[in-house]
N, C-alpha and C positions, 0 to 999 in steps of 0.2 A: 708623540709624533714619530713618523716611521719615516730616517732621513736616508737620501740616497744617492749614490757617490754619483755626480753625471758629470763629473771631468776633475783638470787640475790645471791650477794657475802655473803659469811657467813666469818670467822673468818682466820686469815695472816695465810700461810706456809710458813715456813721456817725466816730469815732474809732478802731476797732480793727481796720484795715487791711483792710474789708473794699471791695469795686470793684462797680463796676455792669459788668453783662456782657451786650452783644448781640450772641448768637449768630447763625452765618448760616443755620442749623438749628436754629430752636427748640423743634424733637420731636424732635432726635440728642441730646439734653443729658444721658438720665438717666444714661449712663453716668461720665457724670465724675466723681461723689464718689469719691476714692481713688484714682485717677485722676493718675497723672503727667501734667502738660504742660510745655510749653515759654514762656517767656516771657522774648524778648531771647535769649541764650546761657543762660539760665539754667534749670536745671529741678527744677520745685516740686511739691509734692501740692496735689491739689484739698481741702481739710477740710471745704468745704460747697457748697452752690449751693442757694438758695431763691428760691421765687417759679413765680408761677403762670402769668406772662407777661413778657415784653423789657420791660421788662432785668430780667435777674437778679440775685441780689444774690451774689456769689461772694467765697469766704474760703481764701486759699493759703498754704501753710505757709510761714513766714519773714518775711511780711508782715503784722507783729503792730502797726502806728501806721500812723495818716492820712499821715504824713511820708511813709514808704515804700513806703503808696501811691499817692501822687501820682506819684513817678516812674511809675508803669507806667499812667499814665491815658492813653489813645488807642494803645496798643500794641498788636498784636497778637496773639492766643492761639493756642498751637496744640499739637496732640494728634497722638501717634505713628499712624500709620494703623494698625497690628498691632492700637491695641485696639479699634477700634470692630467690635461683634459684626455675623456674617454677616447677609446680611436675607434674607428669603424671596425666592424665584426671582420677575424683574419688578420688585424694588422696589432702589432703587439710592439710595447716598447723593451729598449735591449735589458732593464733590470728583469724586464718578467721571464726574459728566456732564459739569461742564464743559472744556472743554478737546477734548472729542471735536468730530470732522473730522462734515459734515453732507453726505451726500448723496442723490438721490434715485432712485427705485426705476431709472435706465437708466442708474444710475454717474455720473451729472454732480456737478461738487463746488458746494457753494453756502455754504460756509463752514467756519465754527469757533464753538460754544456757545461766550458768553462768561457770559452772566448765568442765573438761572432765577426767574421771576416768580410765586411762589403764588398764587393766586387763589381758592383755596379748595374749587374744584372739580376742578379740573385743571392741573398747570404748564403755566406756557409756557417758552419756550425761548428767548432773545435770541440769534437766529446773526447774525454780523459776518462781510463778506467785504471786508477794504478799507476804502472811507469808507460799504457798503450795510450797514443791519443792517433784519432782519425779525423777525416773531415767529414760531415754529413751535410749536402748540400739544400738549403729551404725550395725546393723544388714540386711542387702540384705531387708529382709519379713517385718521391721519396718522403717526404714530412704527408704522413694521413693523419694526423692528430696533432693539436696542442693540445692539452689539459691545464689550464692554472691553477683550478681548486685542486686538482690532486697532483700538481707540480709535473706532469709529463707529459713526455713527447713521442708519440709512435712514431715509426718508420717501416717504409716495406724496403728489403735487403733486395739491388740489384749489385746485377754483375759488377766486378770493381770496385765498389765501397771498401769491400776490405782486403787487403792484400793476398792473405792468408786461407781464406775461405773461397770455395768455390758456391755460385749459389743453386 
């Protein structure tokens, strides 16, 4: 199985071994109730997840006392890639982006996605090359490509992207 980090427990609610949960995709969540994950080597059912916003309040099976779960506070959570369901053509979930090679529309390489910043209107993108990191906004006029089978992402270079260069 191919398991995938999608958040981390932070600190128990309540007495009955329930954990607060911030996920790194707080809109990929609803899939989890029933839901095998992984946690440490160990893999448990999801029995609930509530809440309306981060953190969520999550309840896994075997983890019935505050005791048990304090061990798993700051650990963290991860879900087989197999189950999260397909998404419409264009929309991608955040394990697929990051990690992909960045370049721009004449082949030059300008990095590696390390982070992705909501903003609520549009992602941005943190590409790192080295000790350089920029922002490269998911925008229609600037992302002309995803590629997943060959892990990349074109971009066309406007004004401002990069400090340094004039375009």
């Amino acid at each position: 199985m191919d398991w995938i980090s999608i958040g981390k427990l932070a600190r128990t609610h309540g007495l009955k071994g329930e954990l607060k949960f911030y996920p790194h995709d707080p809109e990929g969540i609803e899939f989890l109730s029933g839901q095998t994950v992984r946690l440490e080597k160990t893999e448990l059912k999801v029995q609930s997840i509530r809440g309306a916003n981060a953190p969520f309040i999550i309840k896994l099976e075997g983890i019935d006392g505050i005791d048990a779960a304090k061990l798993f506070t700051g650990k963290e959570l991860l879900a087989n890639r197999e189950d999260f369901k397909p998404l419409p053509e264009g929309e991608y979930y955040r394990f697929e982006i990051e990690g992909l090679e960045v370049f721009d529309e004449e082949g030059r390489p300008h990095g590696v996605i390390e982070d992705i910043i909501p903003t609520g209107s549009n992602d941005v993108y943190v590409v790192r090359n080295g000790d350089r990191e920029w922002m490269l906004p998911m925008i229609d006029s600037v992302v002309k490509s995803i590629d997943l089978k060959q892990g990349k992402l074109i971009f066309h270079r406007i004004e401002g992207l990069f400090e340094d260069t004039p375009v």
